[in-house]
PLY file of the C-alpha trace (Angstrom):
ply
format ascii 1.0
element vertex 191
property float x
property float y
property float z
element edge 190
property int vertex1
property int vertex2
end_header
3.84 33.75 -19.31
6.81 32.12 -20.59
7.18 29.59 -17.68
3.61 28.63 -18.01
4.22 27.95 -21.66
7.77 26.20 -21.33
5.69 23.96 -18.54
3.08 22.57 -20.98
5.51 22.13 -23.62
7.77 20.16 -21.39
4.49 17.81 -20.65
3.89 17.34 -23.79
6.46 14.66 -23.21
3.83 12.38 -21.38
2.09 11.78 -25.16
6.00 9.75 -26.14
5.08 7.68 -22.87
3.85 4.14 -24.16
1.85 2.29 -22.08
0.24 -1.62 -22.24
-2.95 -1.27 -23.52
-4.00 -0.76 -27.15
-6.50 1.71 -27.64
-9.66 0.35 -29.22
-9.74 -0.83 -33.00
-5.80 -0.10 -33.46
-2.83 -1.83 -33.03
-1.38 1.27 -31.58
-0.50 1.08 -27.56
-1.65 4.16 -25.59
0.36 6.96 -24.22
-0.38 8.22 -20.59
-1.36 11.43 -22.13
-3.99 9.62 -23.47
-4.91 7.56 -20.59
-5.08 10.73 -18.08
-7.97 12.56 -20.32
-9.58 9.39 -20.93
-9.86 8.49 -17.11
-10.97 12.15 -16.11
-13.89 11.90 -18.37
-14.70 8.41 -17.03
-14.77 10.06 -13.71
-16.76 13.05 -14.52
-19.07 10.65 -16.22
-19.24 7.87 -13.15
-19.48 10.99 -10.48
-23.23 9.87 -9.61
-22.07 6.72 -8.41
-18.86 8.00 -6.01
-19.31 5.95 -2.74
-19.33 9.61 -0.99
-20.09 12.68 -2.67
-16.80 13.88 -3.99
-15.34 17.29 -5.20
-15.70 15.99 -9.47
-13.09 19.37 -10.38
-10.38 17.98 -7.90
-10.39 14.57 -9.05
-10.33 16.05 -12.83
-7.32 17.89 -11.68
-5.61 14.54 -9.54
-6.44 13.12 -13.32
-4.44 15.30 -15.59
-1.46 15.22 -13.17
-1.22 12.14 -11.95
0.80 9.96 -14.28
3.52 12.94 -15.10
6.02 11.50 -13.32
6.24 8.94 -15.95
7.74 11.35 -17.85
11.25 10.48 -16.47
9.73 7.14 -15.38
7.86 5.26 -17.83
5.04 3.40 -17.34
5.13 0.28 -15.24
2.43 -2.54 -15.78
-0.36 -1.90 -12.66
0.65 -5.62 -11.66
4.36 -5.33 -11.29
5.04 -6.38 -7.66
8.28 -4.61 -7.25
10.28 -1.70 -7.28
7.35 0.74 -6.20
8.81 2.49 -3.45
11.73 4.09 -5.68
9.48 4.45 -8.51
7.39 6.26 -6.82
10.41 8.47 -5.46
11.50 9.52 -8.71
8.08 10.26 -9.95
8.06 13.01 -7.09
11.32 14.55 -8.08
9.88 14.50 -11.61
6.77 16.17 -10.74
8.48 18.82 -8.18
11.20 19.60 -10.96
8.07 20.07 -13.38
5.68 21.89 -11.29
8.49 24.37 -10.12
8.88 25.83 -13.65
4.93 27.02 -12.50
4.42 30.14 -10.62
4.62 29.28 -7.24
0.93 29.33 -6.12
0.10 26.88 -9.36
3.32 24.59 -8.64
1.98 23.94 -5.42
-1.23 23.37 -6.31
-0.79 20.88 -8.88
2.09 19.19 -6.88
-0.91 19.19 -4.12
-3.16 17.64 -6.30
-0.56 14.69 -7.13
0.59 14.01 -3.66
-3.50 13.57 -2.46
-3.85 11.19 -5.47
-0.73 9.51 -4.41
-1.78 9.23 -0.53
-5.54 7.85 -1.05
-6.44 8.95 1.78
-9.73 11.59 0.42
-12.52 10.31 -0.98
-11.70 12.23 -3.92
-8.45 10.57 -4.17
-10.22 7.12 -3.55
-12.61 7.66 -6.58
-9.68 8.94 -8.19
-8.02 5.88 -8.29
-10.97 3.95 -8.83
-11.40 5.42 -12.46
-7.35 5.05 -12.79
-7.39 1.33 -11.84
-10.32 0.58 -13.60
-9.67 1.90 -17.33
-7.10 -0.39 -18.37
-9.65 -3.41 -17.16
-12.06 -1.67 -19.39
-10.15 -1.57 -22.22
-8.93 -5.18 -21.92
-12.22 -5.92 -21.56
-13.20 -4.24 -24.98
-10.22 -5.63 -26.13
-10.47 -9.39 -25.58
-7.89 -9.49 -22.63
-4.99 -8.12 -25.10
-2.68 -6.53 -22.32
-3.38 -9.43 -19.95
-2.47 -11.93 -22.71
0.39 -10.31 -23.86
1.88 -9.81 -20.36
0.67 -13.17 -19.06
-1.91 -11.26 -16.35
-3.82 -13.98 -14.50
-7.57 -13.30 -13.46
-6.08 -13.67 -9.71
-3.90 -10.61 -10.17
-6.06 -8.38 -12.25
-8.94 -9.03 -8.95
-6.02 -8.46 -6.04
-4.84 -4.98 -7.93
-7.88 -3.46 -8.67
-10.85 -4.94 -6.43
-9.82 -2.95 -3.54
-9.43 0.44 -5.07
-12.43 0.38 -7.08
-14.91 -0.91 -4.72
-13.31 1.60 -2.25
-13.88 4.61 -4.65
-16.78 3.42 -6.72
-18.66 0.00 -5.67
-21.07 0.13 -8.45
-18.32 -0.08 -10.93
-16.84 -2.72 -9.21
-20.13 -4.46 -9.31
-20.32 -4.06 -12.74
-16.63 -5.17 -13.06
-16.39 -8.12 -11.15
-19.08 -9.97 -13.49
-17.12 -8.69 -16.42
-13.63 -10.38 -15.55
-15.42 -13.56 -14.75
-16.43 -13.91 -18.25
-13.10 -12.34 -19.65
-11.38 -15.64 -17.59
-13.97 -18.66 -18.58
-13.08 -16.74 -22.29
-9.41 -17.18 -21.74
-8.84 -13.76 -21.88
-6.50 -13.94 -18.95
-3.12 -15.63 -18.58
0 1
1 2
2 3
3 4
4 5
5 6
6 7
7 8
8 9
9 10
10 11
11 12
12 13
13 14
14 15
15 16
16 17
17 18
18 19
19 20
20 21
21 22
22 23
23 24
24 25
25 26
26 27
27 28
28 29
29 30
30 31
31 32
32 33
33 34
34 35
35 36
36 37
37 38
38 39
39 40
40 41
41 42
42 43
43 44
44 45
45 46
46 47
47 48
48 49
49 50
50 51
51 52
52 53
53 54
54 55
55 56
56 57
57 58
58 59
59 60
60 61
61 62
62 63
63 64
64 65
65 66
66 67
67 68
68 69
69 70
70 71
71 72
72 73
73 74
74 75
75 76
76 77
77 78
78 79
79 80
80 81
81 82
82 83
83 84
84 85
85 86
86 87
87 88
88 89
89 90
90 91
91 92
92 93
93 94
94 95
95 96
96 97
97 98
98 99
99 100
100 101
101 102
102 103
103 104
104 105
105 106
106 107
107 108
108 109
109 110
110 111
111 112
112 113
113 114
114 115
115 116
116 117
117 118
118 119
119 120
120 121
121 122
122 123
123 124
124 125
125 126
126 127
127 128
128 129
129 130
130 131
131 132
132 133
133 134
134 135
135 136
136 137
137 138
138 139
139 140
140 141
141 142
142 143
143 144
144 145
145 146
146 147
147 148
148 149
149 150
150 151
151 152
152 153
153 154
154 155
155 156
156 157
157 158
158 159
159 160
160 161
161 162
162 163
163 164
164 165
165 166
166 167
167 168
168 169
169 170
170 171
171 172
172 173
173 174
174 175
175 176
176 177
177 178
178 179
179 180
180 181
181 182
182 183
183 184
184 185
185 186
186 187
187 188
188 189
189 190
């Protein structure tokens, strides 16, 4: 019992992770503890419209594990253009260090969970990442382009980084998307 509860206490450390985006009505930025509930409930919600019938509890679970690497890591901007490759490396020495306090069984399992999410290569994992790419647009969207200003974000880059994903995982939302940032650039929303 007492590694299971020295585990959730030590991710409780992903709510102190700050990312870009506001959340709605605030000028508070999210934390990635925030941003991994509100992206599995977008995909539980958006299920119906997976581009292949998909597996909703394992992408719930990719969800909730996904970002905890950023506990050691921060948050980086979905449009940086460098420095993945070792960011990425210490995100799975975070996430092995964290899911080894687990019984073994559930350490592998949730370290399982991240790696798929991480490789993309399951459609579970590609819907996955559609709901992960496309919640900051929302927001931005909901929020007049307030990220994307604030960072200087172009329309261009916003399109390049989360077109493919999206309409890989989930081409309806990318439908409904793709409209969306056109008027979010003639508003000026976009850097």
């Amino acid at each position: 019992m007492q590694n299971i509860i020295d585990f959730v206490l030590e991710i409780d450390k992903l709510k102190q992770v700050t990312r870009k985006t506001k959340v709605l009505n605030s000028e508070r930025y999210e934390n990635s503890a925030e941003h991994s509930w509100q992206i599995a409930l977008l995909a539980a919600s958006l299920q119906p419209y997976a581009k292949e019938p998909v597996d909703i509890n394992r992408i719930i679970g990719m969800l909730l594990v996904h970002d905890i690497g950023e506990i050691e890591t921060g948050d980086t901007i979905v449009y940086a253009e460098d420095g993945w490759e070792e960011r990425k490396a210490q995100e799975l020495a975070c996430v092995t260090r964290i899911f080894g306090m687990l019984p073994a069984e559930q350490g592998q399992r949730f370290l399982a969970l991240w790696r798929e999410f991480e490789s993309g290569e399951t459609a579970e994992a590609r819907f996955a990442h559609a709901a992960d790419r496309a919640m900051p647009v929302l927001l931005n969207l909901a929020n007049q382009g307030q990220s994307w200003l604030e960072n200087g974000i172009r329309h261009e880059q916003v399109v390049a980084r989360v077109a493919p994903p999206i309409r890989e995982g989930c081409p309806a939302l990318w439908a409904y998307l793709e409209g969306r940032l056109q008027e979010a650039k003639e508003k000026g929303w976009l850097g």
